[in-house]
C-alpha positions in Angstrom: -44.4 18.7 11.1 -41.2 20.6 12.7 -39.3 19.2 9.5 -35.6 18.5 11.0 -34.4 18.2 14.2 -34.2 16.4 17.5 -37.6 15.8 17.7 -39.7 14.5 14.0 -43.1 15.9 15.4 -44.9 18.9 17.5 -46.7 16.3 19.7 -43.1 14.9 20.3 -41.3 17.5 21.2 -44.1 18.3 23.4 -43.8 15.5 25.6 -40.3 16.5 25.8 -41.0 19.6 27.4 -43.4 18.5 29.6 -41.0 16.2 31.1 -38.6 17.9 31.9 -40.9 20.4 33.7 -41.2 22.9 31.1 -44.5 23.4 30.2 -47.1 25.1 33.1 -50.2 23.6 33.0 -53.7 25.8 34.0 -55.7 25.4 36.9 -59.2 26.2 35.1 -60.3 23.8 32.5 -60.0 25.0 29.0 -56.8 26.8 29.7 -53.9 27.2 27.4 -50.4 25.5 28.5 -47.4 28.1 28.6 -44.1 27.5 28.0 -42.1 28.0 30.9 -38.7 29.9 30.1 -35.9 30.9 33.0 -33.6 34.0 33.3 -30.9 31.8 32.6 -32.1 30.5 29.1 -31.8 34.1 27.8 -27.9 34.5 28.3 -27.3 38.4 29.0 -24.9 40.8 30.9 -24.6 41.2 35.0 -26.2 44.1 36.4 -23.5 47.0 36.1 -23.5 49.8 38.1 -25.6 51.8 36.3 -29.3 50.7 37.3 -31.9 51.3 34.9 -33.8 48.5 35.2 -35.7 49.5 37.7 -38.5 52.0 37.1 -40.1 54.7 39.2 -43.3 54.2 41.3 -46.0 55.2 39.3 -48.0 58.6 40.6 -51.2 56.9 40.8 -49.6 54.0 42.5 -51.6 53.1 46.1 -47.6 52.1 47.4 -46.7 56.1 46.8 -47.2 57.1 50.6 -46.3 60.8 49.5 -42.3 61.0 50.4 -40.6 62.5 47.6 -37.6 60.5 48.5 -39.6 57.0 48.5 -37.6 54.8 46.5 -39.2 51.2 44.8 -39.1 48.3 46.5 -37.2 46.1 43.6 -34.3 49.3 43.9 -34.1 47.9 47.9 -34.2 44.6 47.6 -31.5 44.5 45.0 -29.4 46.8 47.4 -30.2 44.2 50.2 -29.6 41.4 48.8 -26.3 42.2 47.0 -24.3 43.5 50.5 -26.1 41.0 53.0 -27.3 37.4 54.3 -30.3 36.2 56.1 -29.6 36.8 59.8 -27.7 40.1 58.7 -28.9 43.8 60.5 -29.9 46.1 58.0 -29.8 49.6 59.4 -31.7 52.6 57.9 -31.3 56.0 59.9 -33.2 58.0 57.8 -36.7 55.3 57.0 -39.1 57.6 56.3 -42.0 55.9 55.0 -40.2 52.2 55.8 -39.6 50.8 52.1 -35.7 49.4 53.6 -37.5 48.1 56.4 -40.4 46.3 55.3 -38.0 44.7 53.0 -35.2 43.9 54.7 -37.9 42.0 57.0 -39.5 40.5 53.7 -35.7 39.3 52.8 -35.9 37.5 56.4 -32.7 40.2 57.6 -32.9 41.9 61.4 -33.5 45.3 60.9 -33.6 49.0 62.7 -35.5 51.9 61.8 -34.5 55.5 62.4 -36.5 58.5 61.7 -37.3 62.0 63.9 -40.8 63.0 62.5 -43.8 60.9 64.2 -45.3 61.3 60.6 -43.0 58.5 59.6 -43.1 56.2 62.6 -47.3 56.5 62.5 -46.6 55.2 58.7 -45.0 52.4 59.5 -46.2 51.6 62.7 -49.9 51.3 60.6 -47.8 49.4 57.9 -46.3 46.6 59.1 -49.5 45.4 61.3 -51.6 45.9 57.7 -48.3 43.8 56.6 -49.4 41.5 59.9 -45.3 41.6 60.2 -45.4 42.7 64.2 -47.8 43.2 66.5 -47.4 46.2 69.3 -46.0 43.6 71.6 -43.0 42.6 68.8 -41.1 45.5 68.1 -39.8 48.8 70.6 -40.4 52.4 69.5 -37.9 54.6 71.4 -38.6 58.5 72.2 -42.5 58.0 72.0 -44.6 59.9 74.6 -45.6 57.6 76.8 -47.9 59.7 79.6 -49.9 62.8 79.2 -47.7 65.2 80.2 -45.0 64.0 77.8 -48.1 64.5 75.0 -48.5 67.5 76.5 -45.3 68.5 75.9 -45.1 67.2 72.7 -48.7 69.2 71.3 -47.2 72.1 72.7 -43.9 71.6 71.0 -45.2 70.8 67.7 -48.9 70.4 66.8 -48.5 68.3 63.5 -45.5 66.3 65.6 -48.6 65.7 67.8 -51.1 65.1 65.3 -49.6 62.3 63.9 -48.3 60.7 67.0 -52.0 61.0 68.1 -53.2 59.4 65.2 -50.4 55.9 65.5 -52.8 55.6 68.9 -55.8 54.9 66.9 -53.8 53.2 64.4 -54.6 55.2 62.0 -52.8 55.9 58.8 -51.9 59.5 58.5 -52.7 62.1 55.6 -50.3 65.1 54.7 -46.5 63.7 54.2 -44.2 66.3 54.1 -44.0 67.3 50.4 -40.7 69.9 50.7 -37.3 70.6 52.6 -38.6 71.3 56.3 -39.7 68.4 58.9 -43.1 68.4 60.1 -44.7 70.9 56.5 -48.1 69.2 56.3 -49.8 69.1 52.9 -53.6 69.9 52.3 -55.4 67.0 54.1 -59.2 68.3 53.0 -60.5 68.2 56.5 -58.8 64.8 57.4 -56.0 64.1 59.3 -56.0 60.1 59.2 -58.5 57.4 58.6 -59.0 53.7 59.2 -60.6 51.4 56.9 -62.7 48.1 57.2 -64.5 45.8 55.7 -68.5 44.5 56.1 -68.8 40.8 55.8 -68.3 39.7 51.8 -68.6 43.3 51.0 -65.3 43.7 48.9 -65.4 47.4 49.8 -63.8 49.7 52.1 -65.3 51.5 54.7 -63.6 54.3 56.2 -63.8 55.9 59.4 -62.4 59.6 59.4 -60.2 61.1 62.3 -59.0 64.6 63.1 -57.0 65.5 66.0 -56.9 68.2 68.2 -53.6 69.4 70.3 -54.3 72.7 71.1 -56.4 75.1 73.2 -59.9 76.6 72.0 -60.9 73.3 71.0 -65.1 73.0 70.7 -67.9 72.4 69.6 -67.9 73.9 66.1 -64.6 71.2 65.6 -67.0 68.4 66.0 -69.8 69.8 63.7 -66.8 70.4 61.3 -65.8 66.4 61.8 -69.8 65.6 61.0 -69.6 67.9 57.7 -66.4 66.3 56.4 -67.5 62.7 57.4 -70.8 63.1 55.3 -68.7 65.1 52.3 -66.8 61.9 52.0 -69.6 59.3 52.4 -67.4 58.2 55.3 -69.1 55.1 58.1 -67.6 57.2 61.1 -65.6 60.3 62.2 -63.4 60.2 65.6 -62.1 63.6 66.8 -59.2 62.7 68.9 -58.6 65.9 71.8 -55.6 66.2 74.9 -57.9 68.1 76.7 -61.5 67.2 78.0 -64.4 67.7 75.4 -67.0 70.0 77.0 -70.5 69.3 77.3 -71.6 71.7 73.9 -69.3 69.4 71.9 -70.3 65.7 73.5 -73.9 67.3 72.6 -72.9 68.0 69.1 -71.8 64.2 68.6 -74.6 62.7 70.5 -76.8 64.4 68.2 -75.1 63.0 65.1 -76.4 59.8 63.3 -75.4 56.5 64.0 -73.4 54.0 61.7 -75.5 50.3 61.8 -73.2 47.5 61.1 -74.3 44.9 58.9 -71.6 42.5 60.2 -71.9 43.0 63.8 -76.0 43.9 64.0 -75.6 47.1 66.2 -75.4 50.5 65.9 -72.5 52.7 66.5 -72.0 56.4 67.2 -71.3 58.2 64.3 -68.9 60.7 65.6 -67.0 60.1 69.0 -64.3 61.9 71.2 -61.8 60.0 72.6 -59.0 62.2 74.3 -55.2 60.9 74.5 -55.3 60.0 77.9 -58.1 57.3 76.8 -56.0 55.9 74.1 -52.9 56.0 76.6 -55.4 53.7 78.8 -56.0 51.6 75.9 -60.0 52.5 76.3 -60.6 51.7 72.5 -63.3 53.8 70.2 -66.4 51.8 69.6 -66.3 50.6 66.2 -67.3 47.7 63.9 -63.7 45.8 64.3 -61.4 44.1 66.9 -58.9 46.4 69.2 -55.3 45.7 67.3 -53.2 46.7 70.4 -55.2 43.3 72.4 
């Protein structure tokens, strides 16, 4: 018995609840009921202007993309949603890794992007189609290289600039933010530059396929027998050694001679380790691998 008040019993006051939309009933049989309790029930302060609320990403967390700047995504929608409306622009010229972005699109506001480093446009580029927000054919990059002597041009220029631009053709995601002061410092990247993932049918696990690329001259065969040992030290499906230049014959050998990956999924073999150049992938002449072409 609740003794006094409103209601003379528990099964009572129950009922009550329950009609008036309080109490969350489970889904499985067997469940427990919860009470369902609002912000508003609990009385409180407003937010001041002192946030700290809001904690910092974890260090373990697989939403840390490696800027040191990165800030959470709670800190930006609260910033978002307290100075704008749907339908508003939200403009971030310095996006790095795309937090402001990604939600300002979540929050259903038009948004632009600004960054110099083709680390962070690869990032978020790979991103938001894991997000499924765009497709290639939904949003404009401006100041890309879009021929091979502008790649050219840009390899010469800067070779990790290149690197990662390289890697946003394979829609890859990139390994080795910059960890300090100075654009374009890579960090240790173990023998990888990017990687793509998949899946095998119900198989909840990922598969990954390794890529390096290659901007500069002296490029042979010994890079494609280092691709084989890195793909095999990390138990990796596939490697794909992106190059500007032509491979020569020693290194199509070298990858030729490499084992092939057997898809469960699709019942066919594929090469292990291939070469695509950058003129290929500015072609749109996709890799052979176990999973659709993104940019069709």
């Amino acid at each position: 018995m609740l003794g006094k008040g409103p209601f003379p019993d528990v099964q009572t006051a129950l009922d009550k609840l329950d009609e008036i939309g309080r109490i969350s009933w489970p889904k499985k049989e067997g469940g427990t009921p919860m009470f369902m309790q609002y912000k508003d029930d609990l009385g409180g302060v407003d937010v001041q202007d002192l946030w700290t609320d809001i904690g910092p990403i974890p260090p373990q967390s697989p939403k840390r993309l490696g800027y040191p700047t990165q800030k959470p995504a709670a800190l930006l929608d609260r910033i978002i949603e307290a100075s704008s409306d749907e339908g508003d622009w939200v403009l971030d010229p310095f996006c790095g890794c795309g937090t402001a972005i990604f939600e300002a699109n979540e929050l259903k506001r038009n948004w632009i992007g600004i960054d110099i480093t083709h680390l962070a446009i690869s990032i978020m580029k790979s991103a938001l189609r894991e997000m499924k927000v765009y497709t290639p054919r939904n949003y404009q990059i401006i100041g890309e290289p879009t021929t091979f002597n502008e790649a050219q041009g840009l390899a010469k220029a800067d070779k990790y600039q290149f690197q990662w631009w390289s890697l946003s053709l394979l829609d890859a995601r990139p390994i080795g933010a910059p960890e300090g002061s100075k654009v374009g410092k890579k960090g240790a990247d173990r023998g990888r530059d990017g990687y793509l993932t998949f899946k095998e049918g119900n198989d909840p696990n990922f598969r990954r396929i390794i890529i390096q690329a290659k901007g500069g001259e002296n490029v042979g065969a010994s890079d494609v027998r280092d691709l084989i040992g890195t793909v095999n030290n990390w138990k990796a499906a596939m490697g794909i050694l992106i190059t500007l230049d032509e491979p020569t014959e020693p290194m199509k050998t070298e990858a030729r001679d490499a084992e092939y990956y057997e898809s469960p999924t699709w019942g066919r073999k594929y090469p292990k380790i291939q070469i695509v150049t950058v003129k290929q992938l500015l072609e749109k002449k996709w890799p052979e691998m176990p999973f659709p072409n993104p940019f069709q």
